[in-house]
C-alpha positions as CSV (number, residue, x, y, z in Angstrom):
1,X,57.2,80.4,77.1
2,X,55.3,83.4,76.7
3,X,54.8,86.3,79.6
4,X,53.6,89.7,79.9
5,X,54.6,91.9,83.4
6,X,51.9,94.1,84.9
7,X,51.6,96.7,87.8
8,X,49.1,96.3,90.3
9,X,48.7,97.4,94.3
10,X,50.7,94.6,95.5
11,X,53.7,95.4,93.2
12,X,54.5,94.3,89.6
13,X,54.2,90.6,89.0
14,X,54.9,88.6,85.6
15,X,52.3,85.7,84.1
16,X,54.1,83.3,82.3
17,X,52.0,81.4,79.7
18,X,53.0,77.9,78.0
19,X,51.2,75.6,75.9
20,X,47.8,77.3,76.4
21,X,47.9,77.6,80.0
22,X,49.3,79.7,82.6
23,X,51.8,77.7,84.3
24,X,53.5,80.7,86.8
25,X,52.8,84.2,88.0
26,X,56.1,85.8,89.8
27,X,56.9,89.0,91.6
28,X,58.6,91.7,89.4
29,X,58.9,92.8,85.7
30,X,60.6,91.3,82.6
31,X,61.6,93.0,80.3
32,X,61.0,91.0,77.5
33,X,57.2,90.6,76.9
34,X,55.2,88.2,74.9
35,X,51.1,88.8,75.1
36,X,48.8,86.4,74.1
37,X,45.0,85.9,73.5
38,X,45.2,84.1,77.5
39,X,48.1,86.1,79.0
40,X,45.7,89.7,78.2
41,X,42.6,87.3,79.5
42,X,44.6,87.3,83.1
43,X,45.8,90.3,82.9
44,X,42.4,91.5,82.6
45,X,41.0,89.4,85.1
46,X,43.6,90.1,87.3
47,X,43.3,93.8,87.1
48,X,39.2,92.8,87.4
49,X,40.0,91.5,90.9
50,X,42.8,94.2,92.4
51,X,39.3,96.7,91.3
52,X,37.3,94.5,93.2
53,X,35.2,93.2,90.6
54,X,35.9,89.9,89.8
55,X,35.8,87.4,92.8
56,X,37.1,84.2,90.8
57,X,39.3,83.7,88.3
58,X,38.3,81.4,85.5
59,X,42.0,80.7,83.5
60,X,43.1,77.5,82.6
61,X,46.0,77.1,85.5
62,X,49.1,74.4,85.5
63,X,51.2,75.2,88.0
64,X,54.3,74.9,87.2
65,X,56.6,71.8,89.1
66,X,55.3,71.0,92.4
67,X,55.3,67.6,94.4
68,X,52.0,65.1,94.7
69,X,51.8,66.5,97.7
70,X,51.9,70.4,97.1
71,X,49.9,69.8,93.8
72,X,47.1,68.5,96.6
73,X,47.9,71.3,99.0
74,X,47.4,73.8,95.9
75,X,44.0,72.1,95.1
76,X,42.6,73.2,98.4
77,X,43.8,76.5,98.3
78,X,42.1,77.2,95.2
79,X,39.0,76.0,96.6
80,X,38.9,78.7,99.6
81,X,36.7,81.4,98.6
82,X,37.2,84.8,97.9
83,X,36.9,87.2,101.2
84,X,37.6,83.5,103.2
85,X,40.2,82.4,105.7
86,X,41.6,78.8,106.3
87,X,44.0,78.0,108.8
88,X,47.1,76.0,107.9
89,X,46.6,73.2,110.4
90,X,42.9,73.0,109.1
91,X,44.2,72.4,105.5
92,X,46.5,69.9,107.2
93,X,43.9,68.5,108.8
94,X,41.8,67.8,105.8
95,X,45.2,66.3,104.0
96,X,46.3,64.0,106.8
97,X,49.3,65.9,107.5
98,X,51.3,68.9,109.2
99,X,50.5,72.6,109.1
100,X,53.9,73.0,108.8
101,X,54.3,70.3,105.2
102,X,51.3,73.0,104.1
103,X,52.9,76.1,104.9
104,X,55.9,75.0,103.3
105,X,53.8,73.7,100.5
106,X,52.0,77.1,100.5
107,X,55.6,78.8,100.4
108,X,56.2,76.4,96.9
109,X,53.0,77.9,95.1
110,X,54.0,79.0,91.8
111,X,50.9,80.7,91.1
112,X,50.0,83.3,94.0
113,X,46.9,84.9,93.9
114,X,45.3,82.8,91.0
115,X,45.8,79.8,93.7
116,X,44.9,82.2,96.7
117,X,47.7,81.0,99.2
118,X,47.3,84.3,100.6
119,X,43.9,83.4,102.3
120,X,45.6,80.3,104.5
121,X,46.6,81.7,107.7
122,X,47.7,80.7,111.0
123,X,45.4,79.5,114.0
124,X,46.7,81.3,116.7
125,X,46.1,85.0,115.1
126,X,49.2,85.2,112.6
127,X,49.2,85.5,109.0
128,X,51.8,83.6,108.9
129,X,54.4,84.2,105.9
130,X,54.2,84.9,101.8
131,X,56.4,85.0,99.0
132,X,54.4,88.6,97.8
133,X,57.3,91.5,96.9
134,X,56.6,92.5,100.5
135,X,56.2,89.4,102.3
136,X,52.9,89.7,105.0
137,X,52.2,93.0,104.4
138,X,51.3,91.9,100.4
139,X,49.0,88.8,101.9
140,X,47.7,91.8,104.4
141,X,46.9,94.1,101.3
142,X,45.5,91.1,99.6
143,X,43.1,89.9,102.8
144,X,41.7,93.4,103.0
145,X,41.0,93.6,99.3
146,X,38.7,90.9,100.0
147,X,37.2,91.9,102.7
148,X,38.1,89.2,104.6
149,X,38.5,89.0,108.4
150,X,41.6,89.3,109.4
151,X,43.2,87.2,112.3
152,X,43.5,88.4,115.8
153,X,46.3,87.3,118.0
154,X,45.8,85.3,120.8
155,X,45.6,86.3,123.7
């Protein structure tokens, strides 16, 4: 398997690359580094987006393990657009099941920010959790990049 580490505003993260698609992205640097023709395509689209030019990302994406289940919760995600919101018990809703089975589903994605779990948030004004180095406040940094409207508590 193939990866190459990059810094960005949300922290360092590492692509991992294997046959001819990229099958992980996790928080923090390796030290051993492989680039290929599609890991510097990410990269560059990658650093595209943290610049706020690129609002989709067009890789070819396996994520990496993953249930029927969280393969289907990872399909929606990737269809919430850039700058956009979803609430986890909407996603549920639109699966037949709980907000909780998505949020856990959400915690399971293996490719964060390519699969933007970071734009499924809670109903009642939370951001609920991510798996960013910095937990919420990376899926805050990431909302704002977009431009997206952040959830207010309830009152």
């Amino acid at each position: 398997m193939s990866q190459i580490s990059l810094h960005s505003p949300v922290g360092d993260i590492t692509l991992f690359e294997a046959d001819g698609v990229i099958v992980a992205v996790e928080w923090g640097w390796v030290p051993d580094q492989e680039e290929t023709p599609l890991l510097a395509e990410a990269r560059r689209q990658l650093d595209s987006y943290f610049c706020g030019d690129l609002m989709a990302f067009s890789l070819p994406l396996n994520p990496a393990g993953g249930t029927a289940f969280q393969r289907r919760v990872w399909q929606v995600m990737a269809s919430i657009p850039y700058g956009h919101t979803r609430a986890y018990g909407d996603l549920a809703a639109d699966l037949g099941s709980s907000a909780r089975a998505v949020g856990s589903a959400c915690g399971r994605n293996p490719l964060p920010i390519l699969i933007p779990c970071h734009r499924v948030v809670g109903r009642n004004g939370s951001l609920g959790g991510y798996t960013g180095s910095e937990g919420v406040d990376t899926k805050k940094r990431l909302l704002l990049l977009e431009g997206a409207a952040l959830p207010l508590p309830a009152a």
